[in-house]
VEXPATI-995648 format. One record per residue (C-alpha): residue number from 1; x, y, z. Coordinates in steps of 0.02 Angstrom, whole numbers. Last residue first. Example, Ala and Ser with C-alpha at 12.3 -4.5 7.8 and 13.67 -1.06 7.14 Angstrom:
<recs>
> 2, 684, -53, 357;
> 1, 615, -225, 390;
</recs>
This chain:
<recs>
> 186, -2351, -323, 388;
> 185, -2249, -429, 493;
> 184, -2126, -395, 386;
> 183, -2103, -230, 402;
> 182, -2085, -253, 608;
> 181, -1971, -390, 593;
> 180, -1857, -290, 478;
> 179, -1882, -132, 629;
> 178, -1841, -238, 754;
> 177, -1667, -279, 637;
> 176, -1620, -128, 615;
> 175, -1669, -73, 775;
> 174, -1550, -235, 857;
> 173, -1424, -157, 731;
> 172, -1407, 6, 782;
> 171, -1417, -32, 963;
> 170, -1574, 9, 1083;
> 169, -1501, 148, 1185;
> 168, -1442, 88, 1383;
> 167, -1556, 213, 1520;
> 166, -1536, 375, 1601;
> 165, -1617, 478, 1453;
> 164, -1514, 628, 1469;
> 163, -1363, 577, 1535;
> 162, -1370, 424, 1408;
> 161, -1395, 521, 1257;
> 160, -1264, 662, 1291;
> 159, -1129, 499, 1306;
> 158, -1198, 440, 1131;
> 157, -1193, 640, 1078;
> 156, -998, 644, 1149;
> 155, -936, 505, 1081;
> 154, -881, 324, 1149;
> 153, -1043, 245, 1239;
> 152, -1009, 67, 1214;
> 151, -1155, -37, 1323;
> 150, -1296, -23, 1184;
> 149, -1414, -144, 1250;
> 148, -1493, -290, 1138;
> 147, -1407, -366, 990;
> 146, -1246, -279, 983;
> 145, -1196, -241, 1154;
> 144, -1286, -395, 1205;
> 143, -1177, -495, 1109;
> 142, -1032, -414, 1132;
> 141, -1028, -406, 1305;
> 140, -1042, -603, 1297;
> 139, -904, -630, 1195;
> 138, -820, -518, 1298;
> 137, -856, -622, 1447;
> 136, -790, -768, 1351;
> 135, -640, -655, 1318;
> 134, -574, -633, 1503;
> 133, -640, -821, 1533;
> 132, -556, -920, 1421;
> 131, -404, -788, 1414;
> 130, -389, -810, 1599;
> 129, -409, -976, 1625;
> 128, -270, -1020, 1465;
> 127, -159, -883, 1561;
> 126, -148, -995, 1718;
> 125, -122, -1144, 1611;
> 124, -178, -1281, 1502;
> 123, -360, -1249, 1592;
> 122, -471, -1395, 1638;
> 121, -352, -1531, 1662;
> 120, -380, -1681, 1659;
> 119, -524, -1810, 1717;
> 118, -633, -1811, 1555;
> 117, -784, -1728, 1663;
> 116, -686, -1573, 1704;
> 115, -643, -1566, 1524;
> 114, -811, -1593, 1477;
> 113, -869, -1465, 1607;
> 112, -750, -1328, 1519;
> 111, -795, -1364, 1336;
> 110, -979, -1351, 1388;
> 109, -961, -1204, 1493;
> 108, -891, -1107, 1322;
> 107, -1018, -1217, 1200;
> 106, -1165, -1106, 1287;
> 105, -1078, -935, 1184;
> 104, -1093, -1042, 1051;
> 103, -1281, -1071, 1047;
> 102, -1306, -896, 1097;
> 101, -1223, -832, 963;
> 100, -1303, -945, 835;
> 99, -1470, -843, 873;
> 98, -1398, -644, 865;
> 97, -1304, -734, 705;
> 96, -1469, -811, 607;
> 95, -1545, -659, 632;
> 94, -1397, -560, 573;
> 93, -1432, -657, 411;
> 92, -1598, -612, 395;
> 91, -1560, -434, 409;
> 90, -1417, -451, 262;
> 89, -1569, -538, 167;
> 88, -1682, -398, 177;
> 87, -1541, -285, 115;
> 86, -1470, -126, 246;
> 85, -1599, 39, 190;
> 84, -1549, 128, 52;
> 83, -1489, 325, -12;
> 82, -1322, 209, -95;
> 81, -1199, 317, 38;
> 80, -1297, 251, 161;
> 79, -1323, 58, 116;
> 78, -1150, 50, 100;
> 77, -1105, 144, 278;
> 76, -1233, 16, 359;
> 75, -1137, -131, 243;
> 74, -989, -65, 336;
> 73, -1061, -57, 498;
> 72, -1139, -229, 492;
> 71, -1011, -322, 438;
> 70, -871, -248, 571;
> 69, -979, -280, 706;
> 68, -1020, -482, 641;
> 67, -808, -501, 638;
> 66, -833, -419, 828;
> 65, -947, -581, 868;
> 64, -821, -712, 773;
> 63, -690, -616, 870;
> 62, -753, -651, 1032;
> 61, -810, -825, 1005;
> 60, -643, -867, 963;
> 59, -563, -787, 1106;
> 58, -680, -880, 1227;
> 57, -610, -1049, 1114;
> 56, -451, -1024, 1111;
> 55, -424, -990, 1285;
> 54, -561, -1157, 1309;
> 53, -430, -1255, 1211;
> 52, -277, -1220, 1259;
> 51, -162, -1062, 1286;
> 50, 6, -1107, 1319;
> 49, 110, -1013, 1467;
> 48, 281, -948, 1408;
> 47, 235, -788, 1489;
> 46, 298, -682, 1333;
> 45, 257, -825, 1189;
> 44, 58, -835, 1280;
> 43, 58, -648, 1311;
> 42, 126, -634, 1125;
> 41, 6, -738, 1037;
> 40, -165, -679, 1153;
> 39, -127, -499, 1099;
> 38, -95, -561, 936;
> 37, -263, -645, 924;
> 36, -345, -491, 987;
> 35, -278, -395, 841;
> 34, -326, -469, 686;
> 33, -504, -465, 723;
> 32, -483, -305, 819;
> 31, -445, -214, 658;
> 30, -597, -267, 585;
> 29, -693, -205, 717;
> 28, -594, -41, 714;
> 27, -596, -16, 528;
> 26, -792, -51, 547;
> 25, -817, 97, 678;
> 24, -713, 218, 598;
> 23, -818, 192, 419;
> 22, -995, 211, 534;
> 21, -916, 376, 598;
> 20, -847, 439, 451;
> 19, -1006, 406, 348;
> 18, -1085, 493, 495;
> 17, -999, 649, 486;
> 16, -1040, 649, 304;
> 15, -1221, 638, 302;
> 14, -1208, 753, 450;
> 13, -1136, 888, 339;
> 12, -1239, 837, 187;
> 11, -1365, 880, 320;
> 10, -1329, 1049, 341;
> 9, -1317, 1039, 132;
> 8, -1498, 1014, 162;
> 7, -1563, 837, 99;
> 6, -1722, 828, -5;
> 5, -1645, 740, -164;
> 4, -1531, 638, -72;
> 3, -1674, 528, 27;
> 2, -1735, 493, -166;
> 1, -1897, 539, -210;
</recs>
């Protein structure tokens, strides 16, 4: 029997509240794809400073970490409004992400100690430091905020969550993909 088939119309209610939700949060992902990079655009055209190559990089990582956000909640919203779970091979492919992550969030002190090790100049400019290391700490945020502690806590029942149970939820997607492990495993 279909999940649809037993649901309540109070939970055709929730159904749809959380449609919203999970539809909100991949807009806004996607959104800050396109966004961050302008940010870094106009600071670097309004300063006149130049971002180089370990600005581009932190902000790079960022974005190709958010880019994963916005995937996952809108196949999430996909798999709900089809009554299914998220596709074996989605999961597997987040795998390969929460791993590749952590190889390129390593590449960030790599880019900066060859530079250091090159003789020249580490940062093309004060903003270049800060982007590099404003958004390489976002990268990281990101990372864990996805893949093992929720740190965002943006609406009321998240925030009613965390009073109440005084520690960081287990994400959506590092459950999704605990609970992939665990099926397979069997």
């Amino acid at each position: 029997m279909s999940p649809r088939a037993v649901m309540s119309p109070a939970m055709g209610a929730t159904r749809g509240k959380l449609l919203r939700r999970l539809q909100y949060l991949w807009i806004g992902e996607a959104a800050n794809v396109i966004v961050q990079p302008g940010v870094v655009v106009v600071l670097q055209r309004t300063l006149g400073q130049p971002v180089g190559l370990a600005g581009w990089y932190g902000l790079g990582l960022t974005v190709w970490i958010v880019c994963q956000g916005a995937i996952y909640w809108r196949r999430k919203a996909r798999a709900l409004r089809r009554d299914s779970r998220l596709e074996p091979a989605t999961l597997r492919l987040f795998s390969v992400f929460k791993a590749l992550n952590w190889a390129l969030l390593g590449g960030l002190p790599l880019v900066l100690c060859s530079r250091v090790a090159a003789g020249v100049a580490v940062f093309a400019s004060p903003l270049d430091g800060l982007v590099a290391y404003a958004y390489g700490l976002l990268a990281l945020g990101e990372q864990i905020n996805y893949y093992y502690l929720q740190l965002a806590y943006d609406n009321r029942a998240d925030l009613a969550w965390l009073w109440l149970h005084r520690r960081l939820k287990e994400p959506a997607l590092a459950r999704d993909l605990r609970l992939d492990e665990r099926d397979h495993a069997r």
